[in-house]
C-alpha positions in Angstrom: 102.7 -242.2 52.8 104.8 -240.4 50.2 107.1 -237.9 51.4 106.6 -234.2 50.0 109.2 -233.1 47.2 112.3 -231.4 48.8 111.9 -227.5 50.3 114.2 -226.2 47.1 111.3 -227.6 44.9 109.0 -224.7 43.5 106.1 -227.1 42.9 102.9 -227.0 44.7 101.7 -229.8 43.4 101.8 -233.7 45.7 101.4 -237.5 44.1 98.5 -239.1 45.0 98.6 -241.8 47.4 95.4 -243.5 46.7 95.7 -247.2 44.9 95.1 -246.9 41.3 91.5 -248.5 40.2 93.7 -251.6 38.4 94.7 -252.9 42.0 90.7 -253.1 42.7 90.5 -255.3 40.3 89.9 -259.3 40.8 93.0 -261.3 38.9 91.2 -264.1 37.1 94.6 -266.1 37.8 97.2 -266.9 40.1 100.0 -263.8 38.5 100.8 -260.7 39.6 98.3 -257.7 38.8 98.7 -256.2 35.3 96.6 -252.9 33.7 93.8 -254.2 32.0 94.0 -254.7 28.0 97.7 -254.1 28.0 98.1 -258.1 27.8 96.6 -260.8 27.0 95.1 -262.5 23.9 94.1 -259.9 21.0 91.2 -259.9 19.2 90.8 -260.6 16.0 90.9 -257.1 14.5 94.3 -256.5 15.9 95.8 -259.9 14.5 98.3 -259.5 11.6 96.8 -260.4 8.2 98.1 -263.2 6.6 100.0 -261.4 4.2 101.8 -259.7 7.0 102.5 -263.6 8.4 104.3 -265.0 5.3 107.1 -261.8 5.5 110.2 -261.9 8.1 109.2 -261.1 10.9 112.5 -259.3 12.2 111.8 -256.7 9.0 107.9 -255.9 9.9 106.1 -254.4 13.0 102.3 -255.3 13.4 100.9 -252.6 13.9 98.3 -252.0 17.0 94.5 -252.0 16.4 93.0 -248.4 16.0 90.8 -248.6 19.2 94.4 -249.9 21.6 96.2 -246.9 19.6 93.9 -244.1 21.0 92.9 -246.0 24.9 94.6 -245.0 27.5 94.6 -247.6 29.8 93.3 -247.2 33.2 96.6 -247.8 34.9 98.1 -244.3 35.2 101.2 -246.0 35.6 100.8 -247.3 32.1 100.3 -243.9 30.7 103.8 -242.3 31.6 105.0 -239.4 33.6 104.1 -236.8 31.4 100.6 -237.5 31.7 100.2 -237.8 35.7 98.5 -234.7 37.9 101.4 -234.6 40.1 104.1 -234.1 37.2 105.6 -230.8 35.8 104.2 -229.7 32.9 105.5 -226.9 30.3 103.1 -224.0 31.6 103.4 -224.3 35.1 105.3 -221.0 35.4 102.4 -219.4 33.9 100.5 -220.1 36.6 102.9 -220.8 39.9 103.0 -217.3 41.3 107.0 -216.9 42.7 107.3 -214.3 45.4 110.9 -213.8 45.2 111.3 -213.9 41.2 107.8 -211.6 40.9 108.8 -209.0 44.1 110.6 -206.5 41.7 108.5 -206.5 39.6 105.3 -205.8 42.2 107.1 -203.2 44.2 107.5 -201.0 40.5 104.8 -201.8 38.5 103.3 -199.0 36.7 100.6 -198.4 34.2 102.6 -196.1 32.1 104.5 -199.0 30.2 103.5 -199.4 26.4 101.3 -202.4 27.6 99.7 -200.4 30.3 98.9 -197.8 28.0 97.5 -199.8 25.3 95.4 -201.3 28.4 94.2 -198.3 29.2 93.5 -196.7 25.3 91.6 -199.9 24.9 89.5 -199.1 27.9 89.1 -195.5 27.2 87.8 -196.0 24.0 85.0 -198.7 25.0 83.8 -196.8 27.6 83.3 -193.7 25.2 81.8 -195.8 22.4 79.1 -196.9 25.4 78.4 -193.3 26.5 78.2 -192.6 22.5 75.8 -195.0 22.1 73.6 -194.6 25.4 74.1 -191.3 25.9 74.9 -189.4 22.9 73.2 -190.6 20.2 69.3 -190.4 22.2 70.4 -186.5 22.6 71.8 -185.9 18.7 68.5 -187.8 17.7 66.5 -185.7 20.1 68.0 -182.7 18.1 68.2 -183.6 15.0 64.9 -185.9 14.5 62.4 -184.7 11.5 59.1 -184.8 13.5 56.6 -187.4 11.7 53.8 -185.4 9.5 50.1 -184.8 11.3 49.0 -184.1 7.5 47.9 -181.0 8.5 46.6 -181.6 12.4 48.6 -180.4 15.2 49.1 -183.0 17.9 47.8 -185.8 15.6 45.5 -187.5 18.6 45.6 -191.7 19.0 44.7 -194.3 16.1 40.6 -195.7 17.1 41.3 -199.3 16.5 37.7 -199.3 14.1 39.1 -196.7 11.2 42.1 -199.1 10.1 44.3 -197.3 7.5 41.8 -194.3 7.1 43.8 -191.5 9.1 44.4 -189.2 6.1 42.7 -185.4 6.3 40.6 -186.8 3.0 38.4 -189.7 4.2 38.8 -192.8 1.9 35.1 -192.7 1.6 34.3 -189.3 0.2 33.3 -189.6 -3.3 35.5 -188.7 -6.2 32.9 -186.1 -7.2 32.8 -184.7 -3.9 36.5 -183.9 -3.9 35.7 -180.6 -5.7 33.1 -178.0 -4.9 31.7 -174.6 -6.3 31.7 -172.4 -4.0 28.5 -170.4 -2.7 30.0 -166.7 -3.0 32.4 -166.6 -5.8 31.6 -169.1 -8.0 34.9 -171.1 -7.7 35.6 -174.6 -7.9 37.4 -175.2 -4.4 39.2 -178.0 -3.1 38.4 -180.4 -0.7 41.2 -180.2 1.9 39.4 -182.2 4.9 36.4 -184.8 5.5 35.0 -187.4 7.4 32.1 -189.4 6.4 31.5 -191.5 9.3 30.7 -194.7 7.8 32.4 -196.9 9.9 30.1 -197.9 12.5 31.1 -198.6 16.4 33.4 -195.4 16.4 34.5 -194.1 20.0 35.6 -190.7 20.9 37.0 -190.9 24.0 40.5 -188.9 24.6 42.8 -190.6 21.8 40.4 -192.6 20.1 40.4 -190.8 17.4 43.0 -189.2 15.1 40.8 -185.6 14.4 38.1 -185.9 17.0 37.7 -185.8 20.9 35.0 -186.0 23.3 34.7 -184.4 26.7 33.9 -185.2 29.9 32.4 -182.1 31.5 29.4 -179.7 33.0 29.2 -176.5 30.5 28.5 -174.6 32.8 28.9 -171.2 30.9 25.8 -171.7 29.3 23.9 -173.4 32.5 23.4 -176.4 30.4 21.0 -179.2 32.4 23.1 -182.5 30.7 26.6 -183.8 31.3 28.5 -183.8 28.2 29.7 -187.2 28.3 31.8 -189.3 26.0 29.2 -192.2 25.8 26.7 -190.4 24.1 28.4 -190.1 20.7 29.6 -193.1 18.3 28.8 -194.0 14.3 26.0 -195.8 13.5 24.4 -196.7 9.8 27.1 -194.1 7.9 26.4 -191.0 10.3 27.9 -189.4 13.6 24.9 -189.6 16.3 25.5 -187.4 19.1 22.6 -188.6 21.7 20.7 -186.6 24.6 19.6 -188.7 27.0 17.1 -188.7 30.4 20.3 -190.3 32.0 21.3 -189.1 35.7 25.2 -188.5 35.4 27.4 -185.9 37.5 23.9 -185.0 39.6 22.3 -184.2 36.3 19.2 -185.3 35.2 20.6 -185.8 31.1 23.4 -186.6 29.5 24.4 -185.3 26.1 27.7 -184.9 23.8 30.2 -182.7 22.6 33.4 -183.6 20.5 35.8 -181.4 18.7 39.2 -181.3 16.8 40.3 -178.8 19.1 44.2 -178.7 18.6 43.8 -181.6 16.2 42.9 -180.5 12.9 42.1 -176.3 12.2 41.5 -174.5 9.1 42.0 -170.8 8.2 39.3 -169.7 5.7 37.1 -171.9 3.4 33.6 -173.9 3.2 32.8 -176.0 5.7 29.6 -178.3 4.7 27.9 -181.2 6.8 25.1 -182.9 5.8 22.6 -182.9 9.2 19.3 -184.6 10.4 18.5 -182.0 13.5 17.0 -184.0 16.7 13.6 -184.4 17.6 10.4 -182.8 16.1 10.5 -180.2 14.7 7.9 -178.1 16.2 9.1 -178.6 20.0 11.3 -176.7 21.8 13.9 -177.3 24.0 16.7 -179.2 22.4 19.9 -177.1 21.6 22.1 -178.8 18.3 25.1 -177.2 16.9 27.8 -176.9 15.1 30.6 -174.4 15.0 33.8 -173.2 15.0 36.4 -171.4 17.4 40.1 -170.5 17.2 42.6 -172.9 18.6 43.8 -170.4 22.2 40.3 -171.3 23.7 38.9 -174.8 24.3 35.0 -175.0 24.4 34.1 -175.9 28.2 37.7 -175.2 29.4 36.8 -171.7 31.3 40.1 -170.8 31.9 41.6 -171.3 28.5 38.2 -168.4 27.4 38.9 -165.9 29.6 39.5 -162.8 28.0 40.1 -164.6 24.8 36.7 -165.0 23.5 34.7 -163.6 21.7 37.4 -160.9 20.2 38.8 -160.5 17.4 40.9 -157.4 17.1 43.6 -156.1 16.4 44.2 -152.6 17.6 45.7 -150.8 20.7 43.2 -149.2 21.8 40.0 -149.1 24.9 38.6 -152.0 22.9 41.3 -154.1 24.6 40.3 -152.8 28.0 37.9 -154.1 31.2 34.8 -153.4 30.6 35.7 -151.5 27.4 36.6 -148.7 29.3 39.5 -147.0 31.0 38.8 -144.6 34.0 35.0 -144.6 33.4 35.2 -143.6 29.4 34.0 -143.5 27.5 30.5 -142.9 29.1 29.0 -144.4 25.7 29.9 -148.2 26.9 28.7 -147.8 30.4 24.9 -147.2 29.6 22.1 -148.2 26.7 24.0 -151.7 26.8 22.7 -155.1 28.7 19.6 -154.2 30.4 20.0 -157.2 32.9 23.2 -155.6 33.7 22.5 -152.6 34.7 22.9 -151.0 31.2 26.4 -151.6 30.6 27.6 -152.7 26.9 30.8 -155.2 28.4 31.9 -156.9 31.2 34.6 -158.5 29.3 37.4 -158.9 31.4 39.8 -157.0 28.5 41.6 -158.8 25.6 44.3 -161.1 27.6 46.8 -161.5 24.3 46.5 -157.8 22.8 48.2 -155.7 20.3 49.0 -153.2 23.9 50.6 -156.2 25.4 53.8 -154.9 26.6 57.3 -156.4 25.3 58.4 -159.2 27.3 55.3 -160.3 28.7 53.5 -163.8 27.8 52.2 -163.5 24.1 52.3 -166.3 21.6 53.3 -163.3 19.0 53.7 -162.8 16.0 55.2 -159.2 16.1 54.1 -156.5 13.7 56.9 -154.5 11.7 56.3 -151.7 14.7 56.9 -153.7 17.6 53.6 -154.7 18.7 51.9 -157.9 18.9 49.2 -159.3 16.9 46.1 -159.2 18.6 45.3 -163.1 19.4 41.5 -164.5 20.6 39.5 -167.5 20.1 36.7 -166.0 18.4 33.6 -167.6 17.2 31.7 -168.9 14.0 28.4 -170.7 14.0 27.4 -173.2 11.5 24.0 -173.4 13.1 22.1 -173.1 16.5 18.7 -175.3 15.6 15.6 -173.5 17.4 11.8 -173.8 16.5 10.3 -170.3 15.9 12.0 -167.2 16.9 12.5 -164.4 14.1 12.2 -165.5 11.1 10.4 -168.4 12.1 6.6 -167.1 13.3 5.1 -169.6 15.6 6.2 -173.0 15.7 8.7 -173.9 13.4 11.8 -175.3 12.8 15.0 -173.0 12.1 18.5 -172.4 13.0 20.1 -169.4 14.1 23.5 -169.1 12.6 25.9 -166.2 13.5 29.0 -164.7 14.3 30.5 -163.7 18.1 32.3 -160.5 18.1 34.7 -158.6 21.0 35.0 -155.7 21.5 31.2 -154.4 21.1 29.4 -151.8 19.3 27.3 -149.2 20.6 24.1 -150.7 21.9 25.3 -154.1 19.6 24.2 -152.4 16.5 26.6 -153.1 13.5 26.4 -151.4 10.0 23.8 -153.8 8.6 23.3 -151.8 5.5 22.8 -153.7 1.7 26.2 -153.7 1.1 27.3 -155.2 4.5 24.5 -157.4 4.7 22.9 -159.8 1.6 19.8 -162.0 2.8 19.5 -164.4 0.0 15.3 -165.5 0.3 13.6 -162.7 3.3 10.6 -165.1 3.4 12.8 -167.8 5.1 15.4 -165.6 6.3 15.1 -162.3 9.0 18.0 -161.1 11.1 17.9 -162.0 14.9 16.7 -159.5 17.3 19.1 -161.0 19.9 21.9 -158.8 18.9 24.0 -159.4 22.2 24.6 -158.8 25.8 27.5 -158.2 28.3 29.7 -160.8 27.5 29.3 -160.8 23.4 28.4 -159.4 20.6 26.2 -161.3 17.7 25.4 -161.0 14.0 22.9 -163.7 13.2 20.0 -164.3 11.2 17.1 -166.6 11.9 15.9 -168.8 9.0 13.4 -171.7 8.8 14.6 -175.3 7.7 13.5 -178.3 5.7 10.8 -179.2 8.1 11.5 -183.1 7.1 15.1 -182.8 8.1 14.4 -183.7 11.6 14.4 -187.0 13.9 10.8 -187.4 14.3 9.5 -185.1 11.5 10.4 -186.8 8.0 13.7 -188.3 9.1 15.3 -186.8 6.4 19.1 -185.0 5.8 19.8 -181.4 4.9 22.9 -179.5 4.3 24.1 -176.7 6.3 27.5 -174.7 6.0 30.0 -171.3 6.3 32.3 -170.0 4.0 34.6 -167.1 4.9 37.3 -165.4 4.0 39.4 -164.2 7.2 41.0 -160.5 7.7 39.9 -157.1 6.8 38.5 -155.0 3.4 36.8 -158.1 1.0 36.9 -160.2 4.1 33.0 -162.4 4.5 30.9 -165.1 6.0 28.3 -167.1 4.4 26.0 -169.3 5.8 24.1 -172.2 3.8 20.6 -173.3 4.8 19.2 -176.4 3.1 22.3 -176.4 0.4 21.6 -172.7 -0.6 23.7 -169.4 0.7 21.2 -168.0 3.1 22.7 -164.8 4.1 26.3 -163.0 3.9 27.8 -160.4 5.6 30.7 -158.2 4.6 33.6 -157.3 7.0 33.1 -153.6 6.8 29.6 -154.0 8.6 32.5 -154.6 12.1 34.0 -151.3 11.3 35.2 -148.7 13.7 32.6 -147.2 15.9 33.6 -144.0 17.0 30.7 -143.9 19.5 32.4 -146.1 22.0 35.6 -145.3 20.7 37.1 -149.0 18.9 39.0 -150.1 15.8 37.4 -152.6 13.2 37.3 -156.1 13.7 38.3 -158.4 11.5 36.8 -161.4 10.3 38.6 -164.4 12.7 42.2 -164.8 11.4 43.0 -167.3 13.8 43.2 -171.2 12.8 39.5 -172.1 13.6 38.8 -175.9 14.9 34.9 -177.6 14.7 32.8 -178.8 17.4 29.6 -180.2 17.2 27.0 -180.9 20.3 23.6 -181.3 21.6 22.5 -179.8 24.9 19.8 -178.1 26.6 19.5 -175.0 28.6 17.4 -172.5 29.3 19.6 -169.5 28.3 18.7 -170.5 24.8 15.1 -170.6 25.3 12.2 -172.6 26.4 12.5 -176.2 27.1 9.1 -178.0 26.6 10.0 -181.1 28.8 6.2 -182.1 28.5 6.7 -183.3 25.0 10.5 -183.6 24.8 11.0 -187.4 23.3 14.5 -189.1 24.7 16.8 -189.9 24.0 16.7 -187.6 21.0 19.9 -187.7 18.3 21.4 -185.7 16.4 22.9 -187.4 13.1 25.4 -185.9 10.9 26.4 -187.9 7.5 29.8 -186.2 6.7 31.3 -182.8 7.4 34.2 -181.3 4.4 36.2 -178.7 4.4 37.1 -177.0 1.4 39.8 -174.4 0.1 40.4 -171.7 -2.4 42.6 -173.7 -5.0 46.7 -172.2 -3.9 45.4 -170.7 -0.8 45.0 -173.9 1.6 45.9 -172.9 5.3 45.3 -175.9 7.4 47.1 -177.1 11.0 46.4 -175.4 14.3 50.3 -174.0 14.8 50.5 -172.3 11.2 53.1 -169.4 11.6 51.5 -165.9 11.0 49.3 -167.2 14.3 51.5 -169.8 16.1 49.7 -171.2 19.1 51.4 -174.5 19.7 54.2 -172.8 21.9 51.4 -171.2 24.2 49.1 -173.7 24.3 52.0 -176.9 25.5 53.0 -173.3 28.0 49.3 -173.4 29.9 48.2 -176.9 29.1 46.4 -177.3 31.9 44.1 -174.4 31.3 43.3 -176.5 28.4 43.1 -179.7 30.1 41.2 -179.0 33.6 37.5 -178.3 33.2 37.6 -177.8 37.1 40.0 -174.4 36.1 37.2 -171.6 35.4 39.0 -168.9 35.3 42.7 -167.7 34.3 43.8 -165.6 37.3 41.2 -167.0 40.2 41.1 -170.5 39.5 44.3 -170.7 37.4 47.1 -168.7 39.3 48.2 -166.9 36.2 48.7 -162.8 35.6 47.1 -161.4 32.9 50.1 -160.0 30.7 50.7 -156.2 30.9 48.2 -153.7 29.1 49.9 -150.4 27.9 47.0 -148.4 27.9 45.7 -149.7 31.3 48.9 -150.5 33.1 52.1 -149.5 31.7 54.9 -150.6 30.5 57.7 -149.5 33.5 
């Protein structure tokens, strides 16, 4: 055994003891043991050439074969000192730690040396460039990101998977001469600023489906409607939307039926809106309830809470009009008798306008602000394409006709607004006649009853007519139109809502809010008789295309447009607009009612 190197030595390093793999090896003759290939005969690649033979040998050294140049042989003895594990070699001091040459050194060391302190700068700024990238940039983007366009729709809804690259406003498939209109009042040639023609078959409109239209799930129970509204019963088939009532048990309802809307999605202010229908089932049996209409974007159809004391109004003014009941300490008398006879006589149980013009500063309003301080007056009112019915006014007996009308809030005396001739045009009076149901407790109405193509229905010629509204919102020249069989059936003129002094309110406009589309078929006895014994189901209602036109420079489309924001509000009390199961706003909901002026105070 090899003694270790002396105590003064500073290596750490000891030879190895065990017999080098040459001394394992056999000799092939009697002679002491030699590393292998370092004698011996050579091969013929390593001989001399002959050339090299015929010089003096004393004056030329043969050179070694390439392969013995670069092999080390396997006797480490053979391959020098400078090669073995156990010898020093020139960066041992790099790692051999020395205790006594290193102790100053480790007793004073300090960061603050040029080297520490380019260590450390180093550091620093890696660690900030991370938290730049992970931290800060995501919050400068967050601030500073252009939102993508909706093309007009708020809250641009999900992509259906069937429509692929046909998301614009305009669908692909209107026809190029459809893209312009002439409008039914003035004569104009109006732009076409939204459509869908529902040709692609197999379309779904379940919650993000579709980019501008959305189904729900729900009981409308405001109306005591006998189906579920369910997502199922609506798709494309052969170029038209069919909305479907079945005799389907669902929610412990004996139908189920459908209801979709752009609610939030796309909205419009002002225009012509046309669709092209085929009403359900005969037309000469009643019981089926088809629609389509319009609302403004602060109420969602069948979500009760986002309704209360939104719809129907439309006003603008501080005054009792805004108030419970359209009263304030019992006046005046006028609204509390010759009103809804099932209700004891009185002309409102409104529950007051929630988002007045008396809404006191400070309290929850999605403005705007008038140059005086107040707010705008803010509602969902309401705007009906068409209600189909069979008979009715205007319709002796059985036959088929639509109802198609306005909602208004607050009400006038006994519901009676100033039809005169200049407030009110009836286009054709032998198809046309105004409703007798003028209203009730909780709404106003101005409708007219007129009769239909009697082969635009399911099971009665199968055929298509077009129905429509065109209106101009606001006050003065202000109107709504509404177009029976492709012709203007009747008109009325804003200053037929003008003040009443009777029961003491302002003039209401005609709606100002952005004004989504909904279309549905139901049942329910509220709307009149239901003739079960010769009902057919399921029973459809089919619409070929719905467009929305606009004065040429006066388009006003998107649901958040700035003179009536409602984004803001609306992403504030989402779930009023999300939760069916919330009827009301202050019951069900938890929320106050904003401050009324005139009825509470401002202190």
């Amino acid at each position: 055994m090899v003694p270790p190197p002396p105590a003064s030595s500073q290596r750490r390093y000891y030879q190895n003891v065990a017999p080098s793999s040459t001394s394992l090896l056999t000799p092939q003759v009697h002679e002491e043991p030699r590393a292998a290939f370092s004698q011996g005969p050579r091969s013929l690649r390593s001989s001399a050439s002959s050339a090299s033979l015929k010089q003096d040998a004393s004056s030329v050294s043969v050179p070694s074969s390439i392969s013995e140049k670069y092999v080390l042989p396997l006797d480490p003895d053979a391959m020098g000192r400078s090669h073995m594990l156990d010898g020093p070699e020139p960066d041992d001091s790099l790692h051999n730690p020395d205790p006594r040459r290193d102790r100053k050194g480790d007793r004073s060391g300090s960061v603050f040396t040029a080297r520490g302190l380019m260590n450390l700068g180093c550091i620093s700024i890696l660690v900030a460039g991370i938290v730049a990238l992970f931290v800060g940039y995501p919050i400068v983007s967050f601030f500073t990101r252009h939102p993508l366009s909706t093309l007009g729709g708020f809250n641009l809804g999900g992509v259906n998977a069937s429509m692929p690259g046909n998301w614009g406003l305009i669908d692909l498939d209107t026809p190029e001469e459809a893209r312009t209109k002439v409008d039914y009042v003035t004569g104009q040639t109006w732009d076409l600023v939204f459509s869908d023609e529902f040709n692609v078959d197999g379309r779904t409109f379940y919650p993000g489906d579709d980019p501008y239209w959305e189904a729900v799930d729900l009981h409308y129970w405001q109306t005591n409607n006998l189906e579920w509204y369910d997502p199922e019963a609506i798709t494309t088939r052969n170029g038209s939307l069919e909305i479907t009532l079945s005799k389907k048990a669902n929610h412990d309802l004996n139908f189920t039926g459908g209801m979709m809307s752009t609610w939030n999605k796309f909205c419009f202010t002002g225009g012509l809106v046309e669709a092209r229908v085929m009403l359900p089932g005969y037309n000469n049996v009643q019981g089926l309830w088809p629609a389509i209409w319009a609302m403004g974007n602060l109420g969602r159809a069948g979500y009760g809470a986002s309704l209360e004391g939104m719809w129907p109004y439309t006003y603008d003014a501080c005054d009792v009009g805004t108030a419970p009941n359209q009263t304030i300490n019992g006046q005046p008398i006028a609204a509390t008798v010759n009103g809804d006879e099932g209700n004891g006589g009185v002309l409102s149980f409104l529950p007051g306008q929630r988002l007045s013009r008396c809404t006191c500063p400070g309290e929850s309003h999605p403005g705007p602000v008038h140059q005086n301080g107040e707010y705008v007056g803010r509602s969902a009112p309401e705007i009906d394409m068409f209600e189909a019915q069979v008979g009715g006014s205007g319709a002796p007996g059985k036959v088929g006709a639509v109802s198609q009308s306005a909602q208004w809030g607050p009400f006038n005396h006994e519901y009676i607004w100033l039809n005169t001739s200049d407030n009110l045009v009836i286009t054709d009076p032998t198809k046309s006649q105004l409703n007798s149901y003028r209203g009730g407790a909780f709404q106003q109405a101005t409708s007219v009853v007129t009769m239909t193509n009697q082969e635009a229905y399911e099971f009665s010629g199968g055929q298509y007519s077009v129905y429509g509204f065109q209106y101009k919102p606001g006050f003065g020249d202000a109107y709504i139109g509404w177009i029976t069989d492709g012709q203007l059936a009747w008109m009325m003129r804003q200053p037929g809502m003008a003040a009443d002094n009777i029961v003491e309110i302002s003039d209401r406009p005609v709606p100002q809010e952005p004004m989504y589309l909904i279309m549905n078929l139901g049942m329910s006895k509220n709307f009149g008789f239901v003739d079960f014994d010769h009902l057919s189901f399921p029973s459809t209602l089919r619409v070929d295309y719905i467009r929305v036109y606009q004065e040429p420079g006066n388009h006003n489309i998107g649901c958040d447009p700035p003179d009536f924001p409602t984004e803001a509000y609306i992403n504030e009390y989402m779930e009023a607009y999300t939760n069916p199961l919330l009827t009301t706003w202050v019951d069900d909901f938890k929320q106050s009612v904003p401050k009324n002026k005139l009825v509470d105070g401002c202190n």
